[in-house]
N, C-alpha and C positions, 0 to 999 in steps of 0.2 A: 504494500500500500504506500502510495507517496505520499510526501511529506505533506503537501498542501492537500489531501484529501483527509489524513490524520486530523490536521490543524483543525480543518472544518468542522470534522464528527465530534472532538472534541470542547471548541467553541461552542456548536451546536447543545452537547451533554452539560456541561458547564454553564450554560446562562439559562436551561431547562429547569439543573437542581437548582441554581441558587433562586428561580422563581416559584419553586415547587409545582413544578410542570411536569408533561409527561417525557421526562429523563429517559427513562428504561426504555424508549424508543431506537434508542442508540444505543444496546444493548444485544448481543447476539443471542439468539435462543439459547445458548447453551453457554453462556459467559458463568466465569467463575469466578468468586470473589472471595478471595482469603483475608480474613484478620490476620497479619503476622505477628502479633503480640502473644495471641494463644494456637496459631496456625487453624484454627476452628476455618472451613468452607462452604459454602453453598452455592449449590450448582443451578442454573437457569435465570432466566427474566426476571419469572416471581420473585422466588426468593430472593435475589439479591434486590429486587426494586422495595421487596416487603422489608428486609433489613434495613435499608439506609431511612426509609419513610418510617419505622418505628423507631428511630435513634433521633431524627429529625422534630417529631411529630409526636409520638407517645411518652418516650421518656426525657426529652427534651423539647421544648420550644427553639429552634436551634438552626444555623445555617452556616455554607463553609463560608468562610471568605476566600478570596483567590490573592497569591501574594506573587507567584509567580508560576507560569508554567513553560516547561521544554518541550519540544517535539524533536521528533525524525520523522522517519519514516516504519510507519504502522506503530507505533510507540511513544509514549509520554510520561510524564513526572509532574506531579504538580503537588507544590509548596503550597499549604491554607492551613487559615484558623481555623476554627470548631468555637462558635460564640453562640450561648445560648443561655436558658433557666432550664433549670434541672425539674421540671411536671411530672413527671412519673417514676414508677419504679426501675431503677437501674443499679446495679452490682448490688442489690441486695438492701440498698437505701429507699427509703420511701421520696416524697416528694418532697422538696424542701424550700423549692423558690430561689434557691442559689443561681446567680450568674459566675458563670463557666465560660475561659477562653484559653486553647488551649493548642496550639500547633501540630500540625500534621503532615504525613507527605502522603501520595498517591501515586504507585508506578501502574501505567493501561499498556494491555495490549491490543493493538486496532487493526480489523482487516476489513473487507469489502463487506461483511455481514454487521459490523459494529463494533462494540467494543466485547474483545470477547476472556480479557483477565484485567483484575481490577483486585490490585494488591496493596491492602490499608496499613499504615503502619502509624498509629493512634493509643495512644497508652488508656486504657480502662485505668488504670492504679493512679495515674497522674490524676485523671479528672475526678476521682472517690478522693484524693485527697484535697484538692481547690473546695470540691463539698465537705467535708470533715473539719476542715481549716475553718472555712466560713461559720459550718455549726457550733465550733466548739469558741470561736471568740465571740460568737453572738449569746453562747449561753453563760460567754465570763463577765458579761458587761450587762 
């Protein structure tokens, strides 16, 4: 895939999620999406569109920012925050209202069908602690 075709799918993916659009249109039927923090995957559309929209959406009110992104060809990286209130149940925490911001990267694989590897690498343990941190000086004060 060349580079200016990557550019676009990815352009395209990237102004879909940050409007909470239909993203996962740019998604290959069979794309795989690895957490590399716990290596935990999921395979297809669904699930990975149902993943990122409950991280978004159910356990957070929450969106990336884009801080920077690379391309080549059929492939990409892209540098964002993760900025949100913590609404729902996540790592075992209830909802607490906490604002969370917290850096990330994202390496794609892209070919003529979409995007079809999407490898997060997002610390779960960073963002329990930003909420932990915040709980614990709001209940010292």
């Amino acid at each position: 895939m060349s580079r200016d075709s990557t550019e676009r799918t990815m352009n395209a993916f990237l102004e879909a999620l940050q409007a909470r659009g239909d993203f996962s249109r740019h998604f290959a039927p069979d794309i795989v999406l690895t957490t590399m923090e716990d290596g935990g995957a999921m395979t297809g559309r669904e699930a990975a569109r149902d993943f990122i929209v409950a991280f978004h959406t159910r356990m957070f009110d929450g969106h990336p920012e884009l801080v920077r992104l690379a391309i080549g060809d059929g492939v990409a990286a892209a540098e964002l925050v993760f900025a949100g209130t913590h609404t729902g149940e996540f790592a075992g925490l209830q909802p607490t209202g906490v604002d969370v911001r917290l850096p990330y990267t994202v390496f794609y694989d892209v070919t003529e069908s979409g995007i079809t590897a999407l490898r997060l690498y997002l610390s779960v343990r960073a963002l329990v602690d930003q909420i932990q941190a915040h709980m614990t000086a709001s209940a010292a004060s």
